[in-house]
C-alpha positions as protocol buffer text, in pm:
chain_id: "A"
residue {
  index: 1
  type: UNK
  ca { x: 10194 y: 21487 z: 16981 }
}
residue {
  index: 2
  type: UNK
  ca { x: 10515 y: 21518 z: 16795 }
}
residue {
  index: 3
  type: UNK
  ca { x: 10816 y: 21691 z: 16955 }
}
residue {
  index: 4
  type: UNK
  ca { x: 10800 y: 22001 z: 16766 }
}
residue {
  index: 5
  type: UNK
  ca { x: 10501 y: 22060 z: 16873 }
}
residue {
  index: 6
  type: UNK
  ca { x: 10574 y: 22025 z: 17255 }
}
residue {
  index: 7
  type: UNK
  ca { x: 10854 y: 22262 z: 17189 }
}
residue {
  index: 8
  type: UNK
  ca { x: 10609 y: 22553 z: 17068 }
}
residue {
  index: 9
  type: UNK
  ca { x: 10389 y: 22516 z: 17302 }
}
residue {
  index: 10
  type: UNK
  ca { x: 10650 y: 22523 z: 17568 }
}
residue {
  index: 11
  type: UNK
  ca { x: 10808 y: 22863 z: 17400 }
}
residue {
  index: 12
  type: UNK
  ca { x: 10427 y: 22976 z: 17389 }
}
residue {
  index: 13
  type: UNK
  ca { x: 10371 y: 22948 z: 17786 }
}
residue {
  index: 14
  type: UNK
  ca { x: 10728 y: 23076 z: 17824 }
}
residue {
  index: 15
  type: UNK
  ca { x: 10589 y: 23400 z: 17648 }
}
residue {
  index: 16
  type: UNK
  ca { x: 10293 y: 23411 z: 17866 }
}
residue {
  index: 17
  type: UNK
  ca { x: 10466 y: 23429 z: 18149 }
}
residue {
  index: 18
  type: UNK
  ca { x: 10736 y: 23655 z: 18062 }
}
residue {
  index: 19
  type: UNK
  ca { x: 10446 y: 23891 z: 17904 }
}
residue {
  index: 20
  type: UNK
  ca { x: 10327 y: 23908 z: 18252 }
}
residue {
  index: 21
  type: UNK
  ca { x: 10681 y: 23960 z: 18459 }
}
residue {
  index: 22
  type: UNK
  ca { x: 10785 y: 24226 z: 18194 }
}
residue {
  index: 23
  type: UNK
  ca { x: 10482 y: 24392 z: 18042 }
}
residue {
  index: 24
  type: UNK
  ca { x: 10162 y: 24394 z: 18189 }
}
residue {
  index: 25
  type: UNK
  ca { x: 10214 y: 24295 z: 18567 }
}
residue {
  index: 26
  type: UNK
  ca { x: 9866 y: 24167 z: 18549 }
}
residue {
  index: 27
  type: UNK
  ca { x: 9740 y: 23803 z: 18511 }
}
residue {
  index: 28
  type: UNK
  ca { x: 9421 y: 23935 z: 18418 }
}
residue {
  index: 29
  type: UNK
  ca { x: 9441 y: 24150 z: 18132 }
}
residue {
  index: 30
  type: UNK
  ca { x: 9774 y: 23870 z: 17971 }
}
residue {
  index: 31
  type: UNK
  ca { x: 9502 y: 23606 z: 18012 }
}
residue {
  index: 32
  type: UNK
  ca { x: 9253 y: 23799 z: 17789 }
}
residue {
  index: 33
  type: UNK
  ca { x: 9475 y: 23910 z: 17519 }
}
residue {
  index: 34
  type: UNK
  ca { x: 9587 y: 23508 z: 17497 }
}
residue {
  index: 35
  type: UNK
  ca { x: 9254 y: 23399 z: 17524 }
}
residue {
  index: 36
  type: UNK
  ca { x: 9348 y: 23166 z: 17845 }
}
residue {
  index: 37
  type: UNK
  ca { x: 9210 y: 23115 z: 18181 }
}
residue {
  index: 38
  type: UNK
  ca { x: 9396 y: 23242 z: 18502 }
}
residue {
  index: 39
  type: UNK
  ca { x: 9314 y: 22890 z: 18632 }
}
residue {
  index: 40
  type: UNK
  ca { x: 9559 y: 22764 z: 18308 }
}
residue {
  index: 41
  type: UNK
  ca { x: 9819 y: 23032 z: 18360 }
}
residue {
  index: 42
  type: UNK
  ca { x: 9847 y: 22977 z: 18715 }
}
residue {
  index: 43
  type: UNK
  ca { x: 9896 y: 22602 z: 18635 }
}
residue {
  index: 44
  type: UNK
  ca { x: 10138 y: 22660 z: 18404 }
}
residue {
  index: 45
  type: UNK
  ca { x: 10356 y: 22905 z: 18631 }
}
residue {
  index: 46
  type: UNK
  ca { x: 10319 y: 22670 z: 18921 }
}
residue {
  index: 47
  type: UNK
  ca { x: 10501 y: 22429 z: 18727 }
}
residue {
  index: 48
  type: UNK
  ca { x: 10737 y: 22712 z: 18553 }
}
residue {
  index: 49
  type: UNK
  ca { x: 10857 y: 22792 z: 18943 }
}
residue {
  index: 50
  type: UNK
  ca { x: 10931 y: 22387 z: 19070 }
}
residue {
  index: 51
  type: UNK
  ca { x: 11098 y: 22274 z: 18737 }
}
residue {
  index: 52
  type: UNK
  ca { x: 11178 y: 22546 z: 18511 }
}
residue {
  index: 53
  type: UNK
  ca { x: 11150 y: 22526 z: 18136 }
}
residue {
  index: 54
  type: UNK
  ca { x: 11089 y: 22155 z: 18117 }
}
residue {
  index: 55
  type: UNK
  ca { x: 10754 y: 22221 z: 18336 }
}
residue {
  index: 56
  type: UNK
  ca { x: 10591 y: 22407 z: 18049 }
}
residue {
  index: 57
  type: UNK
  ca { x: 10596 y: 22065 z: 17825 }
}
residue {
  index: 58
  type: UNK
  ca { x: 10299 y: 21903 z: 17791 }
}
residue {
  index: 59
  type: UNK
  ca { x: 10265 y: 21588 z: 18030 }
}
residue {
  index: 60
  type: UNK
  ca { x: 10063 y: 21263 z: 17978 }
}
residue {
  index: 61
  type: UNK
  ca { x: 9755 y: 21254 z: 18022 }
}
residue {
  index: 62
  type: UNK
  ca { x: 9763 y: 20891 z: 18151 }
}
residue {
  index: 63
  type: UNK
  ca { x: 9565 y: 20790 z: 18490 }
}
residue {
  index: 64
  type: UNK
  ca { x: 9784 y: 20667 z: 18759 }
}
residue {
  index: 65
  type: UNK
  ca { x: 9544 y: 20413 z: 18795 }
}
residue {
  index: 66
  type: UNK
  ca { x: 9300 y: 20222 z: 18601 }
}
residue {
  index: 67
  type: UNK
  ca { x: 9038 y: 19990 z: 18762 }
}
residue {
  index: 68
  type: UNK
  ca { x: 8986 y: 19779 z: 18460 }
}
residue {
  index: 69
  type: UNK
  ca { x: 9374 y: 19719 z: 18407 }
}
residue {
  index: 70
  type: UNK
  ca { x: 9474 y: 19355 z: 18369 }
}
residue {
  index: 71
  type: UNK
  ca { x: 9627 y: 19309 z: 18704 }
}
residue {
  index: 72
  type: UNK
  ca { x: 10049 y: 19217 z: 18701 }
}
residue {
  index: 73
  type: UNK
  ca { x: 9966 y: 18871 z: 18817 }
}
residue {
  index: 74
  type: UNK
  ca { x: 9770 y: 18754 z: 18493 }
}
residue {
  index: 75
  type: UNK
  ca { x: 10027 y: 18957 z: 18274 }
}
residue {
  index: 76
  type: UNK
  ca { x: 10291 y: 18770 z: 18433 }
}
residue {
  index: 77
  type: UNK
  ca { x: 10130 y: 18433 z: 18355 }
}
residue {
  index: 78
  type: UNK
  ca { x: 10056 y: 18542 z: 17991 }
}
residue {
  index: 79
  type: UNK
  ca { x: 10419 y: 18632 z: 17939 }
}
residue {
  index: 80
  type: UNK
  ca { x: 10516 y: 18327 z: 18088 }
}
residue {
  index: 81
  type: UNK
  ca { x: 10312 y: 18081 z: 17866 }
}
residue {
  index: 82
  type: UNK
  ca { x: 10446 y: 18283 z: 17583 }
}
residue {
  index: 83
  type: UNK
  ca { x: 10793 y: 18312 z: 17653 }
}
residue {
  index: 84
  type: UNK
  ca { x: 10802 y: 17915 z: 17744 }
}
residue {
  index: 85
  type: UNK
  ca { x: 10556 y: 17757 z: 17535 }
}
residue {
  index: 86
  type: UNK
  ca { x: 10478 y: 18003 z: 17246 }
}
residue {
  index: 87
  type: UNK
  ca { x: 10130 y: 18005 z: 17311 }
}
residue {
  index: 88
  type: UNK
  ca { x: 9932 y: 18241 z: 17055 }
}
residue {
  index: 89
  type: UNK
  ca { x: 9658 y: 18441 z: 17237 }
}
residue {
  index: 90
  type: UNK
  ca { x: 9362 y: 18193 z: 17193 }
}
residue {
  index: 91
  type: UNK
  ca { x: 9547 y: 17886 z: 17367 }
}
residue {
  index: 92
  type: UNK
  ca { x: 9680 y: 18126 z: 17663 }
}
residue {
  index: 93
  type: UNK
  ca { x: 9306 y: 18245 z: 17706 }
}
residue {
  index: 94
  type: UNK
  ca { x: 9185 y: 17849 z: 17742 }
}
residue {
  index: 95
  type: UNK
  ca { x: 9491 y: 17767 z: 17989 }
}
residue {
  index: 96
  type: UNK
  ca { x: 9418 y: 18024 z: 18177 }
}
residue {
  index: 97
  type: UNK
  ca { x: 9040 y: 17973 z: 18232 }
}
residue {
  index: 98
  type: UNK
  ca { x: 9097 y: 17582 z: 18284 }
}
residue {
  index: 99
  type: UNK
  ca { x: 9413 y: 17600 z: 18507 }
}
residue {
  index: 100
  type: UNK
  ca { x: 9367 y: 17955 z: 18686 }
}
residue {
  index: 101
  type: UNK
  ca { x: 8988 y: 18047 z: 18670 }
}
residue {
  index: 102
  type: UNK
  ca { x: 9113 y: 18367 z: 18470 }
}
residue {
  index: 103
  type: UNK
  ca { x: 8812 y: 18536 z: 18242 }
}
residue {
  index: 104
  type: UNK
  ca { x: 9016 y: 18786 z: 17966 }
}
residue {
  index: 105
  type: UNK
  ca { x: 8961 y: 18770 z: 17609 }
}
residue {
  index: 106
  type: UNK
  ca { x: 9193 y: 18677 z: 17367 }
}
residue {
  index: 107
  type: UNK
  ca { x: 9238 y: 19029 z: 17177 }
}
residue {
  index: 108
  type: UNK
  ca { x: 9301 y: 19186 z: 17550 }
}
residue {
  index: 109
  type: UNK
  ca { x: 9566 y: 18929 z: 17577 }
}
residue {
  index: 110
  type: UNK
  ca { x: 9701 y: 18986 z: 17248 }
}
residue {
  index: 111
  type: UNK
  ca { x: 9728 y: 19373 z: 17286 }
}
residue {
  index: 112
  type: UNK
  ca { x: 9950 y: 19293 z: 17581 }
}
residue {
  index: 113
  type: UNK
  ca { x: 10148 y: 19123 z: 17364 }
}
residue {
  index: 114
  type: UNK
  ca { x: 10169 y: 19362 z: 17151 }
}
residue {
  index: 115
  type: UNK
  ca { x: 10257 y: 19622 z: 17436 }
}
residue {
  index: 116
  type: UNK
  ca { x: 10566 y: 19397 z: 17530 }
}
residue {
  index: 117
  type: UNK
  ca { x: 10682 y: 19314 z: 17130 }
}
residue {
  index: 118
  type: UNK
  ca { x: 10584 y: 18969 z: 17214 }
}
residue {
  index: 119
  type: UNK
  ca { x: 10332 y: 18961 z: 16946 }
}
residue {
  index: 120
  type: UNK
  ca { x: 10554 y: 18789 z: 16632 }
}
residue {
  index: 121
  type: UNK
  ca { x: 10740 y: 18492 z: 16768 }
}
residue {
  index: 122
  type: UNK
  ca { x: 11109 y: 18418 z: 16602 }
}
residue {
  index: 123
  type: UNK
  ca { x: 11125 y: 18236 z: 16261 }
}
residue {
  index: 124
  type: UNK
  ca { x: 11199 y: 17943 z: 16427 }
}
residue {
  index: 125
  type: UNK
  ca { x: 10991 y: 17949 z: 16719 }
}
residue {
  index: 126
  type: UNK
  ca { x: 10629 y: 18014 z: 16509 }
}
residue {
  index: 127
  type: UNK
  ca { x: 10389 y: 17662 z: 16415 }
}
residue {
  index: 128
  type: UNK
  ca { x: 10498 y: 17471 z: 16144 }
}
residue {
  index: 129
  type: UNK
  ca { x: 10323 y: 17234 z: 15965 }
}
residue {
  index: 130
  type: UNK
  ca { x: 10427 y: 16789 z: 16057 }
}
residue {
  index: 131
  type: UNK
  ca { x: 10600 y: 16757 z: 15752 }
}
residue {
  index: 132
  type: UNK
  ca { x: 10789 y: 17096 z: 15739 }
}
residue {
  index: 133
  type: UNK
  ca { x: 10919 y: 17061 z: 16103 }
}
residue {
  index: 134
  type: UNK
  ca { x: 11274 y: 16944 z: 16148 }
}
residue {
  index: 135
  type: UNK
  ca { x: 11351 y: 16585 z: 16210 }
}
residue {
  index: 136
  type: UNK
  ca { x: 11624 y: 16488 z: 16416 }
}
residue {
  index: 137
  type: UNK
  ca { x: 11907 y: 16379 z: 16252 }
}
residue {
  index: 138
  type: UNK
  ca { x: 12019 y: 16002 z: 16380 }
}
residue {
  index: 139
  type: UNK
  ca { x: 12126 y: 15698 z: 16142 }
}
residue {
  index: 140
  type: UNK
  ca { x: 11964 y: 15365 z: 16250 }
}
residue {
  index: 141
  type: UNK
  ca { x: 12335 y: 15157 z: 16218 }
}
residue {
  index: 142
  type: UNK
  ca { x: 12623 y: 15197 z: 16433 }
}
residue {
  index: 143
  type: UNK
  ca { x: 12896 y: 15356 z: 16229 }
}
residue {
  index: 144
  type: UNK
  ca { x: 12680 y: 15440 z: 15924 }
}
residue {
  index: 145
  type: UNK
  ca { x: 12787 y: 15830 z: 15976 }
}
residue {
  index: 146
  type: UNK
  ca { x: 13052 y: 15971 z: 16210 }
}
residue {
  index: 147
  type: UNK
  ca { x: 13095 y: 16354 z: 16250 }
}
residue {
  index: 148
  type: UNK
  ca { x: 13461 y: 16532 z: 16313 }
}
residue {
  index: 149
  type: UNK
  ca { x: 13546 y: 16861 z: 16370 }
}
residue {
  index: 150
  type: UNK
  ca { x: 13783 y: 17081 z: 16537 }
}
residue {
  index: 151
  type: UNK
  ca { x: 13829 y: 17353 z: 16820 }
}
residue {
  index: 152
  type: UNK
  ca { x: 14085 y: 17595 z: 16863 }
}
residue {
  index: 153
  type: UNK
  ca { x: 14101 y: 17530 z: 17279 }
}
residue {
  index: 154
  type: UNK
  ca { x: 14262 y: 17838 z: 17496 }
}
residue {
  index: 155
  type: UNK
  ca { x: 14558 y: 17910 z: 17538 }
}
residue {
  index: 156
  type: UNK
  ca { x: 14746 y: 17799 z: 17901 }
}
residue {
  index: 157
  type: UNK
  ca { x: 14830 y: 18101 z: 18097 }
}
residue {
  index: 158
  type: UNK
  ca { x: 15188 y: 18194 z: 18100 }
}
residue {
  index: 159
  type: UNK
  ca { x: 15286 y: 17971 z: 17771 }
}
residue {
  index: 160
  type: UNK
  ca { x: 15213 y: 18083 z: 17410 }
}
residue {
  index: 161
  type: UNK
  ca { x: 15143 y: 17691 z: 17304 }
}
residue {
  index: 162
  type: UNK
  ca { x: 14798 y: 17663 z: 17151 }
}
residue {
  index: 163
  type: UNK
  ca { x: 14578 y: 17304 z: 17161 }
}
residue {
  index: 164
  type: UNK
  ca { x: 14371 y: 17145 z: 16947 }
}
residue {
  index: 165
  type: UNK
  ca { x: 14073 y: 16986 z: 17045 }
}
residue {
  index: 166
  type: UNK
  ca { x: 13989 y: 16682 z: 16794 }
}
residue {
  index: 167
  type: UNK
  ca { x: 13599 y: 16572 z: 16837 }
}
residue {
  index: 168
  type: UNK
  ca { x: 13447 y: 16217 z: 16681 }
}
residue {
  index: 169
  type: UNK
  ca { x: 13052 y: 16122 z: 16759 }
}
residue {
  index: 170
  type: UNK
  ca { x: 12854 y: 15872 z: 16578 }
}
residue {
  index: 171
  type: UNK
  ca { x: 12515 y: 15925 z: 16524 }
}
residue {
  index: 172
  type: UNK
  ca { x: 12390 y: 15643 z: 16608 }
}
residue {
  index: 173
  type: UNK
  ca { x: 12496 y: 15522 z: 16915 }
}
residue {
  index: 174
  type: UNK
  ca { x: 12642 y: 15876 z: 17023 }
}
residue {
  index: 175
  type: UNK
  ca { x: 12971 y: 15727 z: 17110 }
}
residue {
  index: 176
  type: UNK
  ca { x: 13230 y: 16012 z: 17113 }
}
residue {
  index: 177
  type: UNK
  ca { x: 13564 y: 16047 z: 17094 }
}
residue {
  index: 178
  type: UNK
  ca { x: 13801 y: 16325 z: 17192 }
}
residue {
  index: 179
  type: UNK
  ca { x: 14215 y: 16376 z: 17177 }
}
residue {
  index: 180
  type: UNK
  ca { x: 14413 y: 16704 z: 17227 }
}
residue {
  index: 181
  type: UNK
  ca { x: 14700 y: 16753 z: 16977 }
}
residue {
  index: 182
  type: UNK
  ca { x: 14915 y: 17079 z: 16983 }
}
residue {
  index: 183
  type: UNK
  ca { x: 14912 y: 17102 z: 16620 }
}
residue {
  index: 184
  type: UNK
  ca { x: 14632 y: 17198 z: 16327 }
}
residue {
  index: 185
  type: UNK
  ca { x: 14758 y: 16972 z: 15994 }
}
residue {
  index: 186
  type: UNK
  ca { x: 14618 y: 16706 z: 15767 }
}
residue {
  index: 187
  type: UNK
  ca { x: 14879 y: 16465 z: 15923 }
}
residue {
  index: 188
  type: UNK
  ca { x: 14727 y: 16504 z: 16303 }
}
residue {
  index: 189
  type: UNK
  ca { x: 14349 y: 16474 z: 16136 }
}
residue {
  index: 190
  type: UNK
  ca { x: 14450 y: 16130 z: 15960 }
}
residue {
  index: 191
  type: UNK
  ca { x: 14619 y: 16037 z: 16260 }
}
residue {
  index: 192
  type: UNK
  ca { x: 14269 y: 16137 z: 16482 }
}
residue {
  index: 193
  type: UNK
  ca { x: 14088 y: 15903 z: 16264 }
}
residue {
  index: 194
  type: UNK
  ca { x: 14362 y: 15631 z: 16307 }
}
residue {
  index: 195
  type: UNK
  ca { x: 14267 y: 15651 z: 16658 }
}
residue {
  index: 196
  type: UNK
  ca { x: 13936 y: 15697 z: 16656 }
}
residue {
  index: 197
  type: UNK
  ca { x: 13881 y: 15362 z: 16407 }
}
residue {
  index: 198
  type: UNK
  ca { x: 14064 y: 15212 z: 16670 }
}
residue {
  index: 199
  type: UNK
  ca { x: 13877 y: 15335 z: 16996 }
}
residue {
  index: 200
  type: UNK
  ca { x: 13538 y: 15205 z: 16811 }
}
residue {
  index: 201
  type: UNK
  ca { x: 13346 y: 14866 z: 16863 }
}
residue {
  index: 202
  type: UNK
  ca { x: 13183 y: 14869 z: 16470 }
}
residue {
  index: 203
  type: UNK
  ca { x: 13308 y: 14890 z: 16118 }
}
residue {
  index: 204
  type: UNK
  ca { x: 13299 y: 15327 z: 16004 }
}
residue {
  index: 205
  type: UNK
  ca { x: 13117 y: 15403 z: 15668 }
}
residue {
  index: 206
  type: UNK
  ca { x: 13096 y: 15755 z: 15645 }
}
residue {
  index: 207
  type: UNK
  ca { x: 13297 y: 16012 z: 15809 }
}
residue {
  index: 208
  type: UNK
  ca { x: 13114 y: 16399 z: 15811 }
}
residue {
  index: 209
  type: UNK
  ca { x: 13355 y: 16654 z: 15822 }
}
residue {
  index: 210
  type: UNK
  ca { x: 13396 y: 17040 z: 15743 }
}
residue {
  index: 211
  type: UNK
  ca { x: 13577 y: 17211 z: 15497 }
}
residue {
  index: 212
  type: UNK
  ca { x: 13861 y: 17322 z: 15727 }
}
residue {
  index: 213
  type: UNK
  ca { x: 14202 y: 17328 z: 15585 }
}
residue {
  index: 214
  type: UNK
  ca { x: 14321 y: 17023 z: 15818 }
}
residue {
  index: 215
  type: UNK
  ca { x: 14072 y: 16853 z: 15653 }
}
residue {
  index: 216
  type: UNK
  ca { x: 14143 y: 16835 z: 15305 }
}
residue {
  index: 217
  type: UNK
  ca { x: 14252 y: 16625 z: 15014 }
}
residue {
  index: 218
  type: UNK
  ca { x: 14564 y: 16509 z: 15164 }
}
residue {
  index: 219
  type: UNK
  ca { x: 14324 y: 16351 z: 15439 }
}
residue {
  index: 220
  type: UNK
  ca { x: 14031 y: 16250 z: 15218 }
}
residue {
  index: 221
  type: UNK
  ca { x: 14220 y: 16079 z: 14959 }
}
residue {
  index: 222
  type: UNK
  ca { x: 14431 y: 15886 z: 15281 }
}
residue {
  index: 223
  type: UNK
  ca { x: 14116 y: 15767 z: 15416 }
}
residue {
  index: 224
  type: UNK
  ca { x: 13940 y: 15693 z: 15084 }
}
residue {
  index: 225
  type: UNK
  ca { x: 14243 y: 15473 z: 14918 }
}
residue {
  index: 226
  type: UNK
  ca { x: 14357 y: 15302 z: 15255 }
}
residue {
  index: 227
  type: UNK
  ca { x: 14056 y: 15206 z: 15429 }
}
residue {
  index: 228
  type: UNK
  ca { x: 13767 y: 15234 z: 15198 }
}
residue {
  index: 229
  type: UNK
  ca { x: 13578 y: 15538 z: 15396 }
}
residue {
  index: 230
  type: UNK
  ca { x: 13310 y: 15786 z: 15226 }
}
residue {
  index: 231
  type: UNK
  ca { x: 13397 y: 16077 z: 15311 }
}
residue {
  index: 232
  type: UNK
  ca { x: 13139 y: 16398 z: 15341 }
}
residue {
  index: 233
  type: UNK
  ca { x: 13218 y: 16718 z: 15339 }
}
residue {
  index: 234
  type: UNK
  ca { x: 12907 y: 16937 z: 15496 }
}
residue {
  index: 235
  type: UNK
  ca { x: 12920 y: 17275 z: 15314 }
}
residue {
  index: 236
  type: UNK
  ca { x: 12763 y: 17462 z: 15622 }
}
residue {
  index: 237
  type: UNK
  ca { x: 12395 y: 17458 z: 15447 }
}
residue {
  index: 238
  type: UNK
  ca { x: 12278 y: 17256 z: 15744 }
}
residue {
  index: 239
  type: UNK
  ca { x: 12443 y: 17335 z: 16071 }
}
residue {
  index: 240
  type: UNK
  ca { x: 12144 y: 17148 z: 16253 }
}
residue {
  index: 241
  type: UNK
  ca { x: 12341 y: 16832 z: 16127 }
}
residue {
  index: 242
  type: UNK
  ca { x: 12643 y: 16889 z: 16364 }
}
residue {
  index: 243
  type: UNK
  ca { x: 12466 y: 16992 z: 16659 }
}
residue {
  index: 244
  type: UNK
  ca { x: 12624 y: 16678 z: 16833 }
}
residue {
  index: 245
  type: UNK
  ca { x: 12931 y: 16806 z: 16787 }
}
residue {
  index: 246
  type: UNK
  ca { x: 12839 y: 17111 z: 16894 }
}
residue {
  index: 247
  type: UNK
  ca { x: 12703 y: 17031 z: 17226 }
}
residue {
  index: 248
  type: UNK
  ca { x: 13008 y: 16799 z: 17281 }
}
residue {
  index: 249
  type: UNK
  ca { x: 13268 y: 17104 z: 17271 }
}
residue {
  index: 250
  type: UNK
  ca { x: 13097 y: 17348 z: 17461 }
}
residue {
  index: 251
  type: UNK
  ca { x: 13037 y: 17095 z: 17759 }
}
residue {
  index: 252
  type: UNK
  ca { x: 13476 y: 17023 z: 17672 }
}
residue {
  index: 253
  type: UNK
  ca { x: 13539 y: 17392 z: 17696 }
}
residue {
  index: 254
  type: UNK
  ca { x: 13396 y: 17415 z: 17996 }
}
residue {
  index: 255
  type: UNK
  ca { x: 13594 y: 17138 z: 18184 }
}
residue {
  index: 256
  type: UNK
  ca { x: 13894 y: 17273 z: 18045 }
}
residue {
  index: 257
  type: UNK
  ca { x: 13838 y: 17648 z: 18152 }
}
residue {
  index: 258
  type: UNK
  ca { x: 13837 y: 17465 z: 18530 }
}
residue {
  index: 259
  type: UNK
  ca { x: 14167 y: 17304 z: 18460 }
}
């Protein structure tokens, strides 16, 4: 029922009742000329006297309770195995007859979903095929790919300086590398790398980096003429591939927030 018509039939009972305060004085002869019972009228002005106006809308019709409901227990398990292990309703109905003993059928299950807007996972939590699923990104040689980046860390309370976190990992091995400079520039990048060639055990090949401005052609044609390095700039069309890097700064920013 839509909420217009709740509304009318709320003004509608509102006129029955005021029909018999200010007209007729008589439930009787109100209830024939509206073609109601007194048993409905009564109802109605029970609820008109204990709530007011919002007693007259029509309530729900629900049970309070159902025998054949699923009981809170099983729902819990169901929203469990779908909320951890993105079960569809099929595979939840086999775990839970193997591992509970629980008898419900897989559209029941599935309309709870549905009840809950657990019925459509994510994008990238639904089944994908072997060869569409992502692969994770390692290089077999020590030094064949190195990612850098940069975070802009907090600042220290009580000083307006600003620090730069300066992040190297190799794929690989996942040896990282980490300095703090208090400036942002092309010469404090090549001088990171200076470092960071330094600080490793194997010969670098490729270094991954982002298109920030610290990182540009001053710094890429440094590295390229002086020490014979590839380097990559990654556009941003796969983040997945610095998810190292990612990781890395997050567990950084943390440490430092305690300091």
């Amino acid at each position: 029922m839509s909420g217009a018509e709740m509304i009318r039939n709320q003004r509608w009972r509102l006129a029955i009742i005021h029909h018999v305060e200010e007209i007729t004085q008589n439930v009787a002869k109100t209830c024939r000329y509206y073609g109601i019972s007194r048993m409905a009228f009564y109802r109605w002005y029970r609820r008109y006297q204990e709530c007011g106006e919002q007693g007259l809308l029509d309530r729900s019709k629900r049970p309070h309770n159902s025998p054949r409901a699923t009981k809170q227990e099983i729902v819990a398990k169901i929203i469990y195995l779908r909320q951890t292990y993105h079960f569809g309703p099929w595979k939840i109905k086999m775990y839970l007859l193997r591992y509970h003993d629980v008898t419900i059928s897989s559209s029941g299950i599935w309309r709870i979903l549905k009840k809950l807007n657990l019925n459509r996972l994510p994008q990238y939590q639904r089944y994908k095929r072997h060869e569409e699923r992502w692969k994770r990104y390692e290089k077999p040689e020590p030094g064949h790919r190195i990612q850098v980046d940069v975070k802009f860390l907090e600042r220290i309370p009580g000083t307006r300086r600003r620090h730069y976190q300066y992040t190297a990992i190799d794929d690989c091995t996942r040896l990282r590398v980490l300095k703090i400079y208090d400036k942002c520039n092309q010469k404090t990048s090549i001088q990171f790398i200076d470092y960071v060639l330094s600080r490793f055990p194997f010969h670098a090949e490729v270094i991954q980096t982002d298109n920030g401005s610290e990182l540009q052609e001053l710094f890429h044609w440094q590295r390229v003429s002086t020490t014979f390095i590839l380097s990559h700039i990654d556009r941003g069309l796969a983040v997945r591939l610095n998810a190292a890097i990612g990781l890395t700064k997050k567990s950084f920013i943390v440490c430092w927030r305690a300091l």
